[in-house]
C-alpha positions as CSV (number, residue, x, y, z in Angstrom):
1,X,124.8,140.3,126.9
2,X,121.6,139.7,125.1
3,X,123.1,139.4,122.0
4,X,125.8,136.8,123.4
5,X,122.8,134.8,124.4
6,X,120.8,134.8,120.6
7,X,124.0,133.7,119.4
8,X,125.0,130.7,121.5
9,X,121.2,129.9,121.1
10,X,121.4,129.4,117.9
11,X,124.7,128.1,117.8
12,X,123.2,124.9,119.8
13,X,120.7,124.2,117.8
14,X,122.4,124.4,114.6
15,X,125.1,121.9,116.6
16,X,122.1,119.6,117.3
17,X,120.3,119.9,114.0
18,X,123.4,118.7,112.3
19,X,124.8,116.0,114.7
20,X,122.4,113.3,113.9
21,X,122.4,114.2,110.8
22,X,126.3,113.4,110.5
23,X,125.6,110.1,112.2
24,X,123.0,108.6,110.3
25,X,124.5,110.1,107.2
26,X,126.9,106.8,106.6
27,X,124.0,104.7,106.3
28,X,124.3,103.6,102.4
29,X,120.4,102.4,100.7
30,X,122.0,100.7,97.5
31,X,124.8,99.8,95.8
32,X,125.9,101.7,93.3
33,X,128.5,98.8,92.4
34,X,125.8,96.3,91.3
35,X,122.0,97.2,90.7
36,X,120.7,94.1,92.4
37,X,122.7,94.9,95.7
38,X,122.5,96.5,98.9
39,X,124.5,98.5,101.4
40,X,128.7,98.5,100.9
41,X,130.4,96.5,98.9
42,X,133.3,96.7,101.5
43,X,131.3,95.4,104.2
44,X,133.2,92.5,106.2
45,X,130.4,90.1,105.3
46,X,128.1,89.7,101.7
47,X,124.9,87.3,101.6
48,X,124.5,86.1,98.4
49,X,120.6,85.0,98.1
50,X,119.2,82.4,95.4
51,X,115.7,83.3,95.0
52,X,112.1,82.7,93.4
53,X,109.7,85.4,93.1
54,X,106.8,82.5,92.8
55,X,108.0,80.8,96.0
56,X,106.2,80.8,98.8
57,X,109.2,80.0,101.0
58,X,111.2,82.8,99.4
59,X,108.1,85.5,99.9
60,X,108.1,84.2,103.9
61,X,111.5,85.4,104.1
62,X,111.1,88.4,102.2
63,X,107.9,89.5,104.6
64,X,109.3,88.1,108.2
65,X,112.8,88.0,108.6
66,X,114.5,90.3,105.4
67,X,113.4,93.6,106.7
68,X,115.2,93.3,110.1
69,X,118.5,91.5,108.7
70,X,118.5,94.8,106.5
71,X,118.0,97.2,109.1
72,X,120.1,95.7,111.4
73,X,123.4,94.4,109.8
74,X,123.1,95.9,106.1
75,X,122.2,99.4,107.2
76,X,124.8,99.3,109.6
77,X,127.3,98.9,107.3
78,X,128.3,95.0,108.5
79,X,126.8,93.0,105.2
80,X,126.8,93.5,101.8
81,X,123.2,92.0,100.3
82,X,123.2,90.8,97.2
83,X,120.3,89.3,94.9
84,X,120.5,86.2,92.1
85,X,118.1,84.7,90.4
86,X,117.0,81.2,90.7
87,X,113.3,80.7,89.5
88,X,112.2,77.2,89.5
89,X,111.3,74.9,86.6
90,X,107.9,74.7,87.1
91,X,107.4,78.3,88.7
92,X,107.1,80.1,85.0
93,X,105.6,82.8,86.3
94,X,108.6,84.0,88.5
95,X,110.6,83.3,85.4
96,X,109.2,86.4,84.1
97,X,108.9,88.5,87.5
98,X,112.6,87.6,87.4
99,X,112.7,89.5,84.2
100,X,111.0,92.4,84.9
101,X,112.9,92.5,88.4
102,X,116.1,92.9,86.0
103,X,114.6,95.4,83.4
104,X,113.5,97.7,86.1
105,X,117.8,97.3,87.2
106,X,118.2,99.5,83.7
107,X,115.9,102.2,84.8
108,X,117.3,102.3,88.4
109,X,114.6,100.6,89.9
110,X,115.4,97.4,90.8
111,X,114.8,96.9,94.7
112,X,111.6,98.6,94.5
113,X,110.3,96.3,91.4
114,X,111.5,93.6,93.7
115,X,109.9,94.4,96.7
116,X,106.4,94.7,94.9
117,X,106.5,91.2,93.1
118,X,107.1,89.4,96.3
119,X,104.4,91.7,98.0
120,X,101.9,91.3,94.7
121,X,102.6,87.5,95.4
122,X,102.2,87.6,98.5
123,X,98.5,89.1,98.5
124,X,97.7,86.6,95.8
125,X,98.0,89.3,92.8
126,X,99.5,87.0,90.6
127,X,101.2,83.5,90.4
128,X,100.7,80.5,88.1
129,X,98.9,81.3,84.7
130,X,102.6,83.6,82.9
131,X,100.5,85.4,80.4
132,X,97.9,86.9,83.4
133,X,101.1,87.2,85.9
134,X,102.8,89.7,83.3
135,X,99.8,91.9,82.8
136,X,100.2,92.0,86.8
137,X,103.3,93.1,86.1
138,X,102.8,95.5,83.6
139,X,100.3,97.1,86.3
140,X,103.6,97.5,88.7
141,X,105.8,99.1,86.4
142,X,102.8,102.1,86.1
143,X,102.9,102.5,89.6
144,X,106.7,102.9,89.7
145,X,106.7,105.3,87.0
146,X,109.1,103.0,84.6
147,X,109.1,103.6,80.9
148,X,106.8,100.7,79.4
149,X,108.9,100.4,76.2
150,X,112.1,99.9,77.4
151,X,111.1,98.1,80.1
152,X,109.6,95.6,77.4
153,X,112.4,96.0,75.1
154,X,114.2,94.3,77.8
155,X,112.3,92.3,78.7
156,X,111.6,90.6,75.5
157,X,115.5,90.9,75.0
158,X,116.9,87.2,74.7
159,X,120.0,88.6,76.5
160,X,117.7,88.9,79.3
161,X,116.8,85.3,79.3
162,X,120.3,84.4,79.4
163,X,121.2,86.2,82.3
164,X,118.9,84.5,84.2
165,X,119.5,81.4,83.1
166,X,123.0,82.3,84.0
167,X,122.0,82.4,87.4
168,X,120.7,79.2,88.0
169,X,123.8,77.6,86.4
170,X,126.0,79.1,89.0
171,X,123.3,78.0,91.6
172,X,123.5,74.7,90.3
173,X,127.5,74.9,90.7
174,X,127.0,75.4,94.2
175,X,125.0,72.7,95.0
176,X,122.0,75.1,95.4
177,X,118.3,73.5,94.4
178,X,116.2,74.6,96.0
179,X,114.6,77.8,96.9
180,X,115.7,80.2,98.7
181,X,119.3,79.4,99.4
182,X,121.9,81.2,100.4
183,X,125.9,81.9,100.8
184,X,127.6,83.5,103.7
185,X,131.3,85.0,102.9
186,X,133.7,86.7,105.0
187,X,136.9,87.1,105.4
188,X,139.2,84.5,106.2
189,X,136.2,81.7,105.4
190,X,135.9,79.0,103.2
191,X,136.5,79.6,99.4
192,X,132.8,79.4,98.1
193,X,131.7,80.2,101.6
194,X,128.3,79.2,103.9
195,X,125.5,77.4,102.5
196,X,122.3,78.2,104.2
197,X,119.2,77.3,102.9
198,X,115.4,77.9,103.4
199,X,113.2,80.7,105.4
200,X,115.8,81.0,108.3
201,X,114.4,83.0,111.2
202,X,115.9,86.3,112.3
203,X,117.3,84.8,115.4
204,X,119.2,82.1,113.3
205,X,120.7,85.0,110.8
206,X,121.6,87.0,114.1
207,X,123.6,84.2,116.0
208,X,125.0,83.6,112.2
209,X,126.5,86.7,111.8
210,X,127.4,88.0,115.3
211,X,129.6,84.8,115.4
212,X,130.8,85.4,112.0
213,X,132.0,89.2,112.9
214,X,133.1,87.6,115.9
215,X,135.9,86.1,114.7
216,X,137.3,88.7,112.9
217,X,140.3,90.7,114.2
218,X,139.0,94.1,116.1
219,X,135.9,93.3,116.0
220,X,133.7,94.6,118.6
221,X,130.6,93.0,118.1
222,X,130.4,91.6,121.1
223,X,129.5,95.1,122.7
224,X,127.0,95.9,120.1
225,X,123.9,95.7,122.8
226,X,125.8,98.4,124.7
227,X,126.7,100.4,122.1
228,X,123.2,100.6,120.6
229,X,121.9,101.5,124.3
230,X,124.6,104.5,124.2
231,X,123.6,105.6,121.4
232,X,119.8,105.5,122.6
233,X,121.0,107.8,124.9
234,X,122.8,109.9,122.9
235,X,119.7,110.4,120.8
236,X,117.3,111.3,124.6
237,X,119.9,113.2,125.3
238,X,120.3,115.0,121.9
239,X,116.3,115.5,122.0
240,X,115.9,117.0,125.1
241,X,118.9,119.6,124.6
242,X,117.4,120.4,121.3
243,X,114.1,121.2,123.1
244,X,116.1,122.9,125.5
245,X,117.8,125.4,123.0
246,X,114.6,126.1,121.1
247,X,112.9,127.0,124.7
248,X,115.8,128.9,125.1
249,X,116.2,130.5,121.9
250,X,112.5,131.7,122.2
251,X,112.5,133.1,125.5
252,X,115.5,135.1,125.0
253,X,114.2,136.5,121.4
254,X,110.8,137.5,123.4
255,X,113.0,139.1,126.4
256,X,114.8,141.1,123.9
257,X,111.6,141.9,121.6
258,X,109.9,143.1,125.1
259,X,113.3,145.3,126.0
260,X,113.6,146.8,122.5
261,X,109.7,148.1,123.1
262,X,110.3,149.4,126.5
263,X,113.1,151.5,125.3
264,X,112.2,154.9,124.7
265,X,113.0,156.2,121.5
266,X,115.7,158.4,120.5
């Protein structure tokens, strides 16, 4: 009987160890479709944003509101995030953050390069004067462990240059001038899709894209707040068996430790 005990002991908390693994397991960082993207391509709505490292508007966005639209709706597998370049002519200093953003793409580093220009320019570490802004920049690729030759190989590259310049073009083609801007697809929507532009608040994105995924056949959406609540409780409820099964996993391992010394010897 004791024995019957260990094993459905352990047999618990090996189910509860895994579980939540399994669920947050389809949560997907990057896209392995384009380096400057984020969460699944197959997602039933992308974000394509236009943006200046050297912008203040663009750096409110990226510090206030970008986090929870990525936690909340690229995380969960509902948006496909992708990034373009769109420096502006007189901001010459994100014309080269936007280069080195797109160097550190070729060494698999892109959203982390990304993430420390807009917080470097946010904390005043650079902005204005190019030639000190790129030995800023320099600085960042050190901390992210990039290889300084190739990242300069590319970024002197005049293909590089052109790809950026690329991007503005097509933001220019949507009607897109200033900074940051951005376009809303989905399913079903309008051929070159939502224009949005400026530091939107969280709240606007949320009604945004709620309506948006609305709309869309068998979509349930519209019990998302008590589906995350569930799955609160699925989580208490996950923790408190798991503490259960390890109380009960040690108890009966003492019992039978205690038993096995008591026995007399043979």
């Amino acid at each position: 009987m004791t024995t019957q005990r260990w094993c459905a002991a352990i047999a618990l908390l090996g189910y509860l160890l895994i579980v939540p693994a399994l669920i947050t397991g389809r949560v997907q960082a990057q896209s392995n479709v384009d380096p400057r993207g984020l969460g699944d391509p197959n997602a039933p709505l992308v974000i394509i944003e236009y943006s200046d490292y050297e912008c203040p508007a663009c750096a409110s966005f990226v510090r206030d509101t970008k986090p929870q639209l990525i936690a909340e709706y690229v995380e969960t597998g509902k948006v496909y995030y992708l990034y373009r370049d769109n420096p502006l002519p007189h901001h010459l200093a994100g014309r080269i953050a936007a280069a080195y953003a797109r160097c550190a793409a070729q060494q698999g580093q892109f959203w982390p390069m990304h993430q420390r220009l807009f917080q470097g320019y946010i904390d005043g570490e650079w902005g204005g004067n190019p030639s000190a802004s790129e030995r800023v920049f320099l600085q960042y690729s050190e901390e992210l462990g990039l290889d300084p030759s190739a990242l300069q190989t590319c970024v002197r590259d005049p293909a590089t240059d052109r790809a950026i310049a690329a991007d503005i073009e097509e933001a220019r083609n949507r009607g897109l001038r200033g900074t940051p801007a951005y376009i809303l697809r989905w399913p079903g929507g309008p051929e070159r899709g939502d224009v949005l532009t400026g530091a939107q608040s969280f709240g606007t994105w949320r009604y945004l894209l709620d309506e948006r995924l609305n709309a869309q056949p068998g979509s349930t959406i519209g019990t998302s707040a008590g589906g995350d609540l569930a799955s609160v409780f699925l989580y208490l409820a996950l923790g408190a068996a798991g503490g259960l099964a390890v109380l009960v996993a040690g108890g009966s391992v003492l019992w039978w430790l205690a038993r096995r010394h008591r026995s007399p010897r043979v």
